[in-house]
N, C-alpha and C positions, 0 to 999 in steps of 0.2 A: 250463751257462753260455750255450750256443747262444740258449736259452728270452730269454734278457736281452736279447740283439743283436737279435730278431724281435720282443721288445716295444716296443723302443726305436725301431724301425721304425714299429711300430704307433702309438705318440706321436706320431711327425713325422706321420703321416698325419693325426692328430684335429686337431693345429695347423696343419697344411698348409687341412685343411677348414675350420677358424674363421676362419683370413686369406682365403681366396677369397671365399666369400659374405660376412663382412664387408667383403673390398673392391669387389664387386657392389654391394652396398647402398652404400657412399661414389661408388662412380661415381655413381649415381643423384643421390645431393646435390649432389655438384659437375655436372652437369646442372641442376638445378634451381637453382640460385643462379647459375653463369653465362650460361647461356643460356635453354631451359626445361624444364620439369620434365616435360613430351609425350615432348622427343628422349630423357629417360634410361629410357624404354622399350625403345629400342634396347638397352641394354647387354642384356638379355635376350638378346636376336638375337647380341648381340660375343659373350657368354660359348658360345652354342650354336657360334658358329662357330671356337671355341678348342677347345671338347670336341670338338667333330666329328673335325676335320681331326687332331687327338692321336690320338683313335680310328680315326681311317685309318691315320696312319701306325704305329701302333704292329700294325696288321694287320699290315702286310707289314715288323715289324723284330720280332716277338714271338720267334723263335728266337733272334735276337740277343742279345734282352733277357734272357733264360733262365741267357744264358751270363755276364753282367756286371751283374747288376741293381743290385747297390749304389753300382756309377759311376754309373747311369742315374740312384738316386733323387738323389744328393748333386750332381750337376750341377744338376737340374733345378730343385729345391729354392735350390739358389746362384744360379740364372740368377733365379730368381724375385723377390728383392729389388729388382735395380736396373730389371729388366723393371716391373715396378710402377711406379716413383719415376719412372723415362723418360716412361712412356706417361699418366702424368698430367700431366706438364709439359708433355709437346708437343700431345696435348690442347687446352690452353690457347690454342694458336696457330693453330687451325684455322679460316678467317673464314668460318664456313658462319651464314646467315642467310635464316632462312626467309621472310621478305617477300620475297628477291629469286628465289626458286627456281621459281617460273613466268616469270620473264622469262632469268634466269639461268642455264643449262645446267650451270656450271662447278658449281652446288650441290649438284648432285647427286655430282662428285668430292668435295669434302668431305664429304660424308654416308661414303660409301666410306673415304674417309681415315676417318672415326673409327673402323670396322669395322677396319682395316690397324692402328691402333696401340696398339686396347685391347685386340683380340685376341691380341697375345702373350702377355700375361701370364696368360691364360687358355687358353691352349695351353698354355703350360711348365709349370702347373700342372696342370693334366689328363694332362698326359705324365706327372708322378710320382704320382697317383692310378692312370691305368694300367698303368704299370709295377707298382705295387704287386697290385696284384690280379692281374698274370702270376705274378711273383715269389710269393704268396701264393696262390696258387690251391688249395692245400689250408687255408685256411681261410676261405673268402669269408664267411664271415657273422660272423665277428669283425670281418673288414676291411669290413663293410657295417654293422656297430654303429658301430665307430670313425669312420667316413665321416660319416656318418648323428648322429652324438652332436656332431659338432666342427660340420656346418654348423647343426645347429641353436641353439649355443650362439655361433656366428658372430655370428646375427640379434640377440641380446642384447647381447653383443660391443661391436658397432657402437654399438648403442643409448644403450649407458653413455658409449661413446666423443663420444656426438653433446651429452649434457649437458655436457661439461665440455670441448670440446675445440671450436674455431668446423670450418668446413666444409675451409677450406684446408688442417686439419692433421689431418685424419683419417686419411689415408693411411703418417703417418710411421710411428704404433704397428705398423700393419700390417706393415709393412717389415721390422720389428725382431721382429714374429710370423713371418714370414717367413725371418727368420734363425735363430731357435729349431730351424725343421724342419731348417733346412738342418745346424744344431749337431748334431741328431741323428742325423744321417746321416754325419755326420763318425764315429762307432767305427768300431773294426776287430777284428774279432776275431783274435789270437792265439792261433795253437796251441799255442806252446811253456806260454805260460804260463796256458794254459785258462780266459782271461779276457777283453771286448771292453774296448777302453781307445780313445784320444781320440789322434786322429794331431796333433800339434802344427801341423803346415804346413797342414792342410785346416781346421783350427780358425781359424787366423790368417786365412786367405783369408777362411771366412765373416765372420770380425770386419769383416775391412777394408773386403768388400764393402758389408754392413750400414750399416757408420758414414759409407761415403763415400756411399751410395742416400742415407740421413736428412738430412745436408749440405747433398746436392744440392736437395732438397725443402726443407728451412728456409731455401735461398737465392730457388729459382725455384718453388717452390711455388704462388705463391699463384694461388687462380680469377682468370681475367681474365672478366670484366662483361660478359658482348656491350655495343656502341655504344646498340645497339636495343632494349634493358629499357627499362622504365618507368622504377626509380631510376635510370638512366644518365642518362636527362632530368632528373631533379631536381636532382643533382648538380651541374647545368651551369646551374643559374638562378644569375643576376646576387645575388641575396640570398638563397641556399640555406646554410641552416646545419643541422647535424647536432644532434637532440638528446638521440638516445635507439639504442640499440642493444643487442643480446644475441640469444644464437641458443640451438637448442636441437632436439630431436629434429620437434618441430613446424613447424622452420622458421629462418631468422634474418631477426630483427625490425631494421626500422632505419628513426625517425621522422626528419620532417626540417620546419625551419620555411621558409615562402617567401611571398610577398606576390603569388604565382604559382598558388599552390592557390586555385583556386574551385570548391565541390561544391554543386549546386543539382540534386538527385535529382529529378527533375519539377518544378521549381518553376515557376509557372504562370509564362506570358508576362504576367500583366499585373503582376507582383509592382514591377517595377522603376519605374514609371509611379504607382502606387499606395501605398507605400511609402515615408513620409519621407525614413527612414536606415536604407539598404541594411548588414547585415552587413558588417565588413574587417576581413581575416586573422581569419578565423572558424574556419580549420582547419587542421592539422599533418596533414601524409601521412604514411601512415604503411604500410609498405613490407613485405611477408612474402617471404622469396627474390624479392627484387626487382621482384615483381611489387606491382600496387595502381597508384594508392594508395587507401586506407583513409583516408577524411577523419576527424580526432578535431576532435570539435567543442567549442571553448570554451562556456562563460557566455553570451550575449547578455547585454547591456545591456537596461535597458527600453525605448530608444527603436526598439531592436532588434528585437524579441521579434514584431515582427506579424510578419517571415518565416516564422515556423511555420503563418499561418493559409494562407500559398499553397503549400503543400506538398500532395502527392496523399494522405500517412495524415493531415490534416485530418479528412478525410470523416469516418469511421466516430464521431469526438466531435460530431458535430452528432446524430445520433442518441442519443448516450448522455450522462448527466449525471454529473457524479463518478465515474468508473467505476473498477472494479478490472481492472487490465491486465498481461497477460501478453505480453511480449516473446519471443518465441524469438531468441537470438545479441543481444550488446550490437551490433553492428558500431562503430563510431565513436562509439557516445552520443546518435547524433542520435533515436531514436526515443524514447529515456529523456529527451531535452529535449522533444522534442514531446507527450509523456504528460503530465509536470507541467504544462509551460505551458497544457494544455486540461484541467487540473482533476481529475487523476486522484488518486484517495485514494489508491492502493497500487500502485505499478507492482513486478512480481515481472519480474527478469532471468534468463533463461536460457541460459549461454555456458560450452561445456567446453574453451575455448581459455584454460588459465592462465597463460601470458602475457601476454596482453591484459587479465585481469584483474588482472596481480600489478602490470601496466604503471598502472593507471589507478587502483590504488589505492594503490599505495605508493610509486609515484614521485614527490617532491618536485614536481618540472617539474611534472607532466601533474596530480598531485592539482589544484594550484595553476591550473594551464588550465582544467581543466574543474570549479571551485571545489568541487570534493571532491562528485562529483555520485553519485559510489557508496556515500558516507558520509551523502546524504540518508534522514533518516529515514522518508520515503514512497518508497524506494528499497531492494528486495531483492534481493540476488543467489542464485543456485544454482548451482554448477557441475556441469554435468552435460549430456549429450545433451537435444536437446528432448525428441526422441520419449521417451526412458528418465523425466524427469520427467511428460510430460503422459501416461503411459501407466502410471504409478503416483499421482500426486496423486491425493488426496481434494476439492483446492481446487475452485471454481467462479467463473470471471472474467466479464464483461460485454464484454472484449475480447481478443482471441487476433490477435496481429500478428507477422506475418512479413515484413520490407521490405531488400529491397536485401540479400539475406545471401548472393548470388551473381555472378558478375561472367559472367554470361552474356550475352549483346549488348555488353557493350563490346570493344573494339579487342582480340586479342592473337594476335600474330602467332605464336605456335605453338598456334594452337588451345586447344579446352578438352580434359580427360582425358576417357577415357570412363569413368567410377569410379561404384562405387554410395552415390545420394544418399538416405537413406530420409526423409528429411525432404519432402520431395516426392513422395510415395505415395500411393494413395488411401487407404493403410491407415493414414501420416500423418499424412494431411486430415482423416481420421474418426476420429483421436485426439485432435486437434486441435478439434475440435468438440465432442467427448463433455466437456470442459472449461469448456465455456461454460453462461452462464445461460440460461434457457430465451427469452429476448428480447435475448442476445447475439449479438456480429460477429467473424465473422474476417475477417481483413482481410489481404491478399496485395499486395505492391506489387514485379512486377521489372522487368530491363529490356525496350525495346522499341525495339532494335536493329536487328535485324533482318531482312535482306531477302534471301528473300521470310521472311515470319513463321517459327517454329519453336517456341520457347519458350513464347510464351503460348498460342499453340495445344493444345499438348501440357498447359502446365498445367490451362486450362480442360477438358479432356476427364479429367485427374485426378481433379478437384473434381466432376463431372460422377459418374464410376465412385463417387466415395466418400460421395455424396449417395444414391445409389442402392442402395450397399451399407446404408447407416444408414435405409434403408428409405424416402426420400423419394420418392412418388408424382408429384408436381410439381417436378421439383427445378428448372425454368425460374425457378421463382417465388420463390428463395430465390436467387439468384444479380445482381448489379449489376456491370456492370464498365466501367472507362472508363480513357481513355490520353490521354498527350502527344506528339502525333508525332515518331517518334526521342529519345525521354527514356524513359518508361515507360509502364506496366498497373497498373491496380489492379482486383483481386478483391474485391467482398466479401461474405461471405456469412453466412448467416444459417439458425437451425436450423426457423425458422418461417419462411412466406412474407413477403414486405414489404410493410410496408402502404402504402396506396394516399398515405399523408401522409408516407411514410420518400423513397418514390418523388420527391416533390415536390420535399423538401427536398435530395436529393441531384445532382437533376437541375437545380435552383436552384444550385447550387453551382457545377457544371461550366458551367454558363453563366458564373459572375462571374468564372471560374477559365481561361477558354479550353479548358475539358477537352473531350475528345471524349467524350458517352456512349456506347458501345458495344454493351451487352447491360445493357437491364434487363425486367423483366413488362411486357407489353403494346407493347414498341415496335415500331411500322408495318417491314414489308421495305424491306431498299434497294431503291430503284428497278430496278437489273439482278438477274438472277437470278444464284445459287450457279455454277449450269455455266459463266456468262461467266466468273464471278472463277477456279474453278479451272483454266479451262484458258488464262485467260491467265497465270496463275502455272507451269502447266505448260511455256507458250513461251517464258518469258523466260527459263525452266531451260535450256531447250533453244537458247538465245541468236538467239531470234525477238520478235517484236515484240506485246508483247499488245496485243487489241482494245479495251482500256478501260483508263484510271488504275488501278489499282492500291491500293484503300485499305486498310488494315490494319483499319481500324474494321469493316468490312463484311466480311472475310472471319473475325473474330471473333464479329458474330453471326448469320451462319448457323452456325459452327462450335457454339454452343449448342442454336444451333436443332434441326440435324440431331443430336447429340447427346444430344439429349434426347425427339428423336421416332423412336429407333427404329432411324435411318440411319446409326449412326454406322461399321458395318463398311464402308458405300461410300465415306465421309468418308474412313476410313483408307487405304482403296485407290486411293483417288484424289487425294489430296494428293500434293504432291511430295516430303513429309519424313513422316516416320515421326514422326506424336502419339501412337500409343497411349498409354491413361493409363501411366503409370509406378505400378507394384504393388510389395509386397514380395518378390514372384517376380522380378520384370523393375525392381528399384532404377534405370532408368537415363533421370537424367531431363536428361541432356546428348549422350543416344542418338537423334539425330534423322534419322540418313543408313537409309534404305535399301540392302542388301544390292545389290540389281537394280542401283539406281541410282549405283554409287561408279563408273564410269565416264564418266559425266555429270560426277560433284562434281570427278572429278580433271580434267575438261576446263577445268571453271569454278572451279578451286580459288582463281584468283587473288581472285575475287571472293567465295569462301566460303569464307575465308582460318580459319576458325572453325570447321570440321570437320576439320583436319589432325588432330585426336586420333583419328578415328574410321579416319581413311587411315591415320594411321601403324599404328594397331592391325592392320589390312587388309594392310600393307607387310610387318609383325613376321612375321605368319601367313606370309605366300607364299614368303617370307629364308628361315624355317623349314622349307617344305616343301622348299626349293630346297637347302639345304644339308644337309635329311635325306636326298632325292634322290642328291646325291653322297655321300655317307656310305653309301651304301645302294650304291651301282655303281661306284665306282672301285675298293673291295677286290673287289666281284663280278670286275669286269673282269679287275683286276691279278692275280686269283688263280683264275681260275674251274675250271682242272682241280682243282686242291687242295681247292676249297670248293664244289664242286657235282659233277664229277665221279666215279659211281663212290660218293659219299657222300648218302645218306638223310637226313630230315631236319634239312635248313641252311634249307628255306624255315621249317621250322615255328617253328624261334628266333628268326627274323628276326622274324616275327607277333606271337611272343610275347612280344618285351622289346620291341616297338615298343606293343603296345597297354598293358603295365605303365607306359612313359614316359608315354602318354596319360591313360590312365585315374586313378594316384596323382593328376595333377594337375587333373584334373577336379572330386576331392573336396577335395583342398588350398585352391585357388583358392575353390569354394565357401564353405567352413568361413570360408578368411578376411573375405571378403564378410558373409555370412549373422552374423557374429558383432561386425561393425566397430560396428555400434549398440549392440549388446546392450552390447561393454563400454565404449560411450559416448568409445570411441579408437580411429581405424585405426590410428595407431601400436601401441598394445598387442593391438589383435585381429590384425596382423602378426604383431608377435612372440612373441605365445602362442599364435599356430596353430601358426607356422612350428618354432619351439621344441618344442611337443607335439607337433605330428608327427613331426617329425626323429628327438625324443628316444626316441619310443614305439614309432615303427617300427625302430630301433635293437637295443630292447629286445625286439621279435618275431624280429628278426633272429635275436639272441642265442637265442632261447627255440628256435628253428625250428631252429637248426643242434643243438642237444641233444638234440632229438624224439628217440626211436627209429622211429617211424614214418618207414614210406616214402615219396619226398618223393611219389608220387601222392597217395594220401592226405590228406598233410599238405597240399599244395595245393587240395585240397578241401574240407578244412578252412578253412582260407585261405580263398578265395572265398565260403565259404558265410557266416562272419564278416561279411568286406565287403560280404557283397550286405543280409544282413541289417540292419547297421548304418548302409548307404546308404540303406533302407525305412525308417529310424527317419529320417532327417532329411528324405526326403519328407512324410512324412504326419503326424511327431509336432512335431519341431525348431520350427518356429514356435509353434505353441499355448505349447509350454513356455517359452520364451523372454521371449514376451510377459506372461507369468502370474510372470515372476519377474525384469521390470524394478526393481522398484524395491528390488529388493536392493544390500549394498554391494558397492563394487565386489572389493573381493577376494574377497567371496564367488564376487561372477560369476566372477572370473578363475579358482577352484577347481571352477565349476560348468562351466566351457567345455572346462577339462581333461579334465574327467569325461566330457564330452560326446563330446570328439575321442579319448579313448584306445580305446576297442573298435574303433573303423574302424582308428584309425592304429596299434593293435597287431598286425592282422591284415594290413594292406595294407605291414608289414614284411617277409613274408614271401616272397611270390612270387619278388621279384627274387634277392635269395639265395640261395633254393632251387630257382632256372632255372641260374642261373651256376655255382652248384656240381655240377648234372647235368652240366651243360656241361662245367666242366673236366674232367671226369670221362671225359664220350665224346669231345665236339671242344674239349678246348683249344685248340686253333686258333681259334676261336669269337670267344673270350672279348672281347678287345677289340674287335671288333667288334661282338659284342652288348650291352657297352660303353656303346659311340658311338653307336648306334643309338638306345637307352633314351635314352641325356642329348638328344641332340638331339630326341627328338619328345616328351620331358621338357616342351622349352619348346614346342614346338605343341601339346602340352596346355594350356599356363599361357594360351596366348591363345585360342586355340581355346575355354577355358572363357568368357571373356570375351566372344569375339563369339557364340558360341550360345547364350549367358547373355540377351545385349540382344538377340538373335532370338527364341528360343523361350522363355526361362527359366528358374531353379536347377532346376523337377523333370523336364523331358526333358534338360537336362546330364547329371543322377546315373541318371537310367535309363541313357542311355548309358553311365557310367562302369561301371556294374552290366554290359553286354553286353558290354564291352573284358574285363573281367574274366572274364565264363563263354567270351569267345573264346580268351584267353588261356589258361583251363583246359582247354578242347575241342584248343587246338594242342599242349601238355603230355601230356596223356593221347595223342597221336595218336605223340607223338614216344617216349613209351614203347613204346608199341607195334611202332612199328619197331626198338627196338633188343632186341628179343627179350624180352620181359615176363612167360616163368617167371623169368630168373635175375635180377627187377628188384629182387625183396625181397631177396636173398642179396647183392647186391651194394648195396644202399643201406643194409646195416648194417655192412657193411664201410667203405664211404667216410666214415659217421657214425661211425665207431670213430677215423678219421683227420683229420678236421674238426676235431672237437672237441678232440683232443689234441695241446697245447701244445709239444708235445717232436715234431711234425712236423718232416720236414725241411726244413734252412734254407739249402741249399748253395748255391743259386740265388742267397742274400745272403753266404755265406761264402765264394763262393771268391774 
C-alpha cells in the first residue's frame, strides 16, 4: 500500500511540473500583451531566481526535510495556488516604463519589483520539486521522467489553453492545476488500516484555497495595457471604434477604425501636389499584442488608385509587363493592391499567419472593406512559411516582393527581439531568386529609420553574400537600390545584370518620385571618401560631433561598393553596428549590437531606444551569472566544513551538473531555432522541441535508471550518443531539412521528432545518473546540485542565444559537445576518488533499489 502513497506523490510532482512551465509560458503572454513582449524574457531570469534561492535553501534545511517531507510537499503545493493568482495581479500594477528609464532611476526599482513578485511562485514551487527529490532520493530517475514528462506536456498545456482562452485568463486553469498537486498531497497513510486515504480538513483547506486564488483572478485579473502601447494610443482617438478582435496562441488580434490612421509606406513627397484625390480613411489598424499597427487597406476608388504609382514597390512594374508576382507575407493587402493595380496577371500570396488570413477572408466587416480582395480571381493564397514555399515550388514568377513585413526602424519603446528571422538570409535571398524568371526582380522595400543606419546595411551585405553564393561574378551590376529619407529602402535585384535602359528608366522614376538613388551600376563616388563617413558615424556613437552631414545614401553605397570588392571584413570591423550578412547559421537579422560595443549602446541607450532587446538579452545572461554565483557560495559559505571539508570530490559535482545545466540547453535552444522554419511556426517548433525533448529525455531517464550497467559506463554511453547526434545537426541537419521542405506539415512535425529523439534520448541521462551517484555518496549534495543545474539551465537558454548571434548554431554545439566530454572527464574523476574496485559492486546494488518501487517511503510516511 506504501507503493500507492509514493505514486501519488509521484502525480503531484508531473502536475506540479505542467502548472509551472505552463505558468512561465502565460507570464510571457501577459508581458507581451501588456507591456512588451522584450520584458517577458525576464521571466526566464524570475523563474532562475525561484529555483536558485529553493535550492539554497533547501541546502541548509535537507535534514529537516528528511524528517517531515510530506508537510513540506502539502504546504508548498497549497501555498502555490494563491502565490500564483497574487503575483499576477500585483504584476499588473507595477508602472515600469521603458522610455523613461534612461532619465528615470526609480525604473530600474520596478524592474526589481517584477523579479520580487513573480519569483515566489517559482520558489514555492521549486521547494516541492526539491523537497521531492530529498524525500525520493532512491529513485531520481522516476522523479526525473515524472519532472521531465509534466514540463513537457506543460508547453502544450498552455498552448491549448491560449486557443480557447484570451490572455487575462490563462493563469486561472493553472491555479486549479495547481490545486490537483496540492489534492495529492493531502493522503495519509494509515497504519492501522494499511491503507492511504484523504484527510477531510487538508482536503477542504486546498478546496477553499483553490476557489478563493480563481475568484480573486476573475475579479482583479485582468492585464493592465501600459499607457505607452501603441493600441493605448488608438483607443484614446476622438473616433476610434473597435471592429474586430480574437486572440490565439499567435497573439491577440484587435482591428480598430479611425480617421486618425494614415499609412503612406514611402510614398513619395510629391504624391500630395500631384494627385487630384488623396486616399481618406483608407486604412483599419490593426493591432497584434498591442503592438502595430498593421494598416488594412480598403478598395481605392478610381479617382484614387494613382496613389499606388507614388509608392517605392512602383519601381520593379515599370520594368516588367503583366507580370506573375509572388508576394511573401499579405501584411495589410497593400502590396496585393499594388500588384493588380499595375497589371499583374497572377499575384500568388504567401502568409502562415492564419488569422489574418481567416481575418480577411471570412470576416463580413473586412471581406466587405477590402471588397473581397483574397477572393479575386487573379489572387492566390498559400499558407505557409515563405522560405518552406519558395524552397519547394516548381513555380517561376517575373517578380519576388518582400515590402514592409518588419517593423524594424519604426518607434518601439522596448526594442526589437533578438529571434531568429530566416526570411532574411542569404540562404533566403538565394531562394528567393532561384524563383524568378530568368529577366525577373526581387524587390525588398524596409524601413529606414534609422540612426545611425543598421538594417539596410546589414541587408544589403545579405543580398551581397547570396548573389555570391548563387555564383554571381559581378554581383554590383545586378543590384539597384534607393530610399526616402526617414521612410524607407528599396532593394532590387535582378538575376542578370541591368541593362543600361532598366538603369534609365528606373533612375527616371526616382527623379519624378523625389527618391534618393542610392546604389546602382555605374554611379560616380560621393564626393567624401568612405573613411569620413565611417568615422564620423563612429563619433557621434561616441556622443562627438561628426566632421560632415551624415547621409544615409552614401554610406549605403560604399557599403556595396566595398562589399562587393573584396573589403567587406574591414566594412564589418569598422562599422559601428554589426551587418554581417545574416546566414542560416547566424538567422539574426535584428542582431546589430556588437559584443565590444554594449557599453557605449547602454550609455546612448536613450537614443537607441531600439536595441533594448539585445541589452536585455546581455541583462538576462549577467542576473544569471550573478544568481548562479550565489547559488554557488552561500551554501559553500554556510556550510563549508560539511561540504568541503575532509570530503573529496564536491568541486567535481559542482562542474558537472553546472555544465549538464549548460550544455542540454545549448541543443534545446538550437533544435528550437534551427526547426522554427522548417515547421513554418515558432509556435509549433516550440512546442514540439520543448515537448520532444522533455518527453524523450524522460524516457532515457527511465531507460538509464533500469541499465544494469554501471553509471560510468552508462554515462559514456550517454555522451558518446550526444556528441554524436550533435555532429549529425552540424554537418547534416540543414542539407536535410532543406530537401524536405515541401512536405506536409505533420509529416515535418513527425520528421523533427525523429530528428530530436536520439540527442534527446541520450541527453536524459547524465543528470539522473549524476544525482543518483550522488544520493548515493553525498546526499547532502543533492539540492544543491539541484540548484546549480536549474540555474545555469537558464545561462544556457541565453548564453545559446547570444553565442548563436556571435559565432553561430555550429560553434554553440561544438561547444555543447565539450560541456558534455567535461562533464564526462569530472564523472569518471569523481569515481575514481571514491574508490573504483568496489564502483561496479555497489552500482548494481543501488540499481537493484532505484528501480524498485517497494523502496522505502518513511521519509513520506511518517
Amino acid at each position: 500500500m506504501r507503493i500507492k502513497l509514493s505514486s501519488f506523490r509521484l502525480a503531484a510532482l508531473f502536475v506540479l511540473s505542467v502548472t509551472l512551465i505552463a505558468y512561465e509560458l502565460a507570464v510571457m503572454r501577459t508581458f507581451a500583451v501588456g507591456s512588451w513582449s522584450n520584458f517577458g524574457a525576464m521571466v526566464i531570469s524570475i523563474a532562475l531566481l525561484g529555483y536558485g534561492l529553493a535550492g539554497t535553501l533547501l541546502t541548509f534545511l535537507e535534514a529537516r526535510i528528511r524528517k517531515n517531507a510530506d508537510t513540506w510537499l502539502l504546504v508548498s503545493a497549497l501555498l502555490l495556488t494563491p502565490a500564483m493568482a497574487v503575483a499576477h495581479i500585483v504584476a499588473q500594477w507595477v508602472p515600469f516604463n521603458p522610455l523613461l528609464i534612461t532619465m528615470d532611476s526609480t525604473q530600474i526599482l520596478w524592474i526589481a519589483s517584477y523579479y520580487v513578485v513573480y519569483s515566489v511562485p517559482f520558489f514555492i514551487g521549486a521547494i516541492f520539486i526539491g523537497v521531492s527529490f530529498i524525500a525520493f532520493r532512491d529513485k531520481i530517475h522516476q522523479l526525473y521522467f515524472w519532472n521531465m514528462l509534466g514540463s513537457g506536456i506543460g508547453g502544450f498545456f498552455i498552448l491549448g489553453l491560449m486557443y480557447v482562452l484570451p490572455p487575462d485568463r490563462l493563469v486561472g486553469p493553472l491555479v486549479l492545476l495547481a490545486g490537483i498537486a496540492a489534492y495529492l498531497c493531502t493522503l495519509e497513510y494509515r497504519w492501522e488500516l494499511r491503507i492511504p486515504i484523504l484527510n477531510p480538513w487538508k482536503v477542504s483547506t486546498v478546496g477553499l484555497t483553490s476557489l478563493l486564488s480563481v475568484v480573486v483572478l476573475l475579479v482583479a485579473g485582468d492585464i493592465r495595457v501600459s499607457d505607452f502601447k501603441p493600441i493605448s494610443y488608438a483607443r484614446q482617438f476622438p473616433d476610434s471604434k473597435q471592429v474586430y478582435h480574437t486572440y490565439g496562441p499567435l497573439g491577440e488580434f484587435d482591428a480598430f477604425q479611425s480617421s486618425f490612421f494614415h499609412f503612406a509606406p514611402g510614398l513619395s513627397d510629391n504624391a500630395s501636389s500631384n494627385i487630384a484625390r488623396m486616399p481618406q480613411n483608407a486604412y483599419l489598424g490593426l493591432y497584434i499584442d498591442g503592438d502595430g499597427p498593421i494598416g488594412i487597406m480598403r478598395k481605392l476608388k478610381p479617382g484614387e488608385e494613382a496613389y499606388m504609382n507614388y509608392l517605392p514597390m512602383a519601381a520593379p512594374y515599370l520594368l516588367l509587363k503583366q507580370p506573375k508576382v509572388l508576394l511573401l507575407r499579405l501584411g495589410g493587402g497593400i502590396g496585393a493592391f499594388s500588384a493588380l493595380h499595375h497589371g499583374a496577371k497572377q499575384v500568388t500570396v504567401v502568409e502562415n499567419n492564419p488569422y489574418l488570413l481567416h481575418m480577411l477572408k471570412h470576416d463580413p466587416y473586412f471581406r466587405e472593406f477590402t471588397d473581397n480582395l483574397l477572393y479575386d480571381p487573379r489572387v492566390r493564397v498559400v499558407q505557409t512559411e515563405p522560405r518552406a514555399f519558395t524552397g519547394s515550388t516548381k513555380e517561376r514568377f517575373d517578380l519576388v516582393e518582400i515590402s514592409l513585413i518588419d517593423s524594424i526602424g519604426l518607434s518601439s519603446a522596448g526594442g526589437y527581439p533578438i529571434t531568429e528571422n530566416f526570411i532574411y538570409t542569404a540562404e533566403g535571398i538565394r531562394s528567393y531568386l532561384s524563383c524568378l524568371e530568368p529577366t525577373g526582380v526581387l524587390a525588398v522595400t524596409v524601413w529606414n529609420r534609422l540612426n545611425p543606419p543598421r538594417n539596410v546595411p546589414k541587408l544589403l551585405s545579405t543580398i551581397v553574400a547570396a548573389l555570391k553564393m548563387d555564383g554571381a561574378s559581378q554581383p554590383e551590376k545586378q543590384i539597384f537600390v534607393f530610399d526616402l529619407l526617414l521612410s524607407t529602402a528599396t532593394v532590387l535585384v535582378k538575376k542578370t545584370p541591368f541593362e543600361p535602359k532598366e538603369i534609365e528608366t528606373l533612375l527616371d522614376f526616382c527623379k519624378k518620385m523625389s527618391f534618393t538613388p542610392c546604389f546602382y551600376p555605374g554611379k560616380p563616388d560621393p564626393g567624401r571618401t568612405f573613411d569620413e563617413i565611417l568615422e564620423g558615424y563612429d563619433k557621434q556613437m561616441k556622443g562627438g560631433t561628426a566632421t560632415t552631414d551624415l547621409l544615409p545614401e552614401e554610406l549605403y553605397q560604399y557599403t556595396v561598393s566595398w562589399l562587393t570588392q573584396g573589403k567587406e571584413r574591414e566594412l564589418y570591423k569598422r562599422y559601428v553596428f554589426n551587418i554581417d550578412p545574416a546566414t542560416d547559421d547566424r538567422p539574426y537579422y535584428t542582431a546589430y549590437v556588437k559584443p565590444a560595443s554594449v557599453p557605449l549602446i547602454v550609455k546612448n541607450l536613450k537614443d537607441l531606444s531600439e536595441e533594448w532587446g539585445y541589452i536585455l538579452l546581455v541583462a538576462t545572461f549577467l542576473v544569471s551569472l550573478l544568481f548562479g554565483a550565489l547559488i554557488i557560495t552561500v551554501p559553500a559559505i554556510g556550510r563549508w566544513e560539511e561540504l568541503f571539508q575532509h570530503r573529496k570530490g564536491t568541486l567535481q559535482v559542482l562542474v558537472y551538473f553546472s555544465c549538464l545545466g549548460i550544455a542540454y540547453m545549448l541543443v534545446e535552444i538550437f533544435l528550437i531555432q534551427r526547426l522554427s522554419f522548417f515547421l513554418e511556426d515558432p509556435i509549433f517548433s516550440t512546442s514540439v522541441v520543448i515537448t520532444a525533448m522533455l518527453v524523450l529525455s524522460g524516457i532515457g531517464s527511465l531507460m538509464s535508471g533500469r541499465s544494469s550497467l554501471p553509471r560510468g559506463r552508462l554515462l559514456t554511453l550517454a555522451v558518446a550518443g550526444i556528441s554524436f547526434s550533435v555532429l549529425f545537426y552540424i554537418f547534416l541537419l540543414s542539407p536535410v531539412l532543406d530537401a524536405l521542405l515541401g512536405a506536409h506539415l505533420l509529416v515535418k512535425i513527425l520528421l523533427s521528432i525523429l530528428f530530436i529523439a536520439p540527442s534527446a534520448f541520450f541527453l536524459g541521462m547524465p543528470f539522473p545518473t549524476g544525482l543518483s551517484y550522488v544520493s548515493q555518496k553525498r546526499p547532502n549534495l543533492i539540492p544543491w546540485a539541484w540548484g546549480v543545474n536549474g540555474c545555469l539551465s537558464v545561462t544556457g537558454s541565453v548564453l545559446a542565444r547570444l553565442a548563436s548571434v556571435s559565432f553561430g548554431y555550429r560553434l554553440v554545439l561544438f561547444g555543447a559537445i565539450l560541456l558534455y566530454l567535461l562533464a564526462w572527464w569530472m564523472f569518471q574523476s569523481l569515481i575514481r576518488e571514491d574508490h573504483p574496485a568496489q564502483e561496479g559492486q555497489s552500482e548494481e546494488q543501488s540499481r537493484g533499489k532505484d528501480t524498485n518501487l517497494e523502496g522505502s517511503d518513511s521519509a513520506l510516511t511518517t
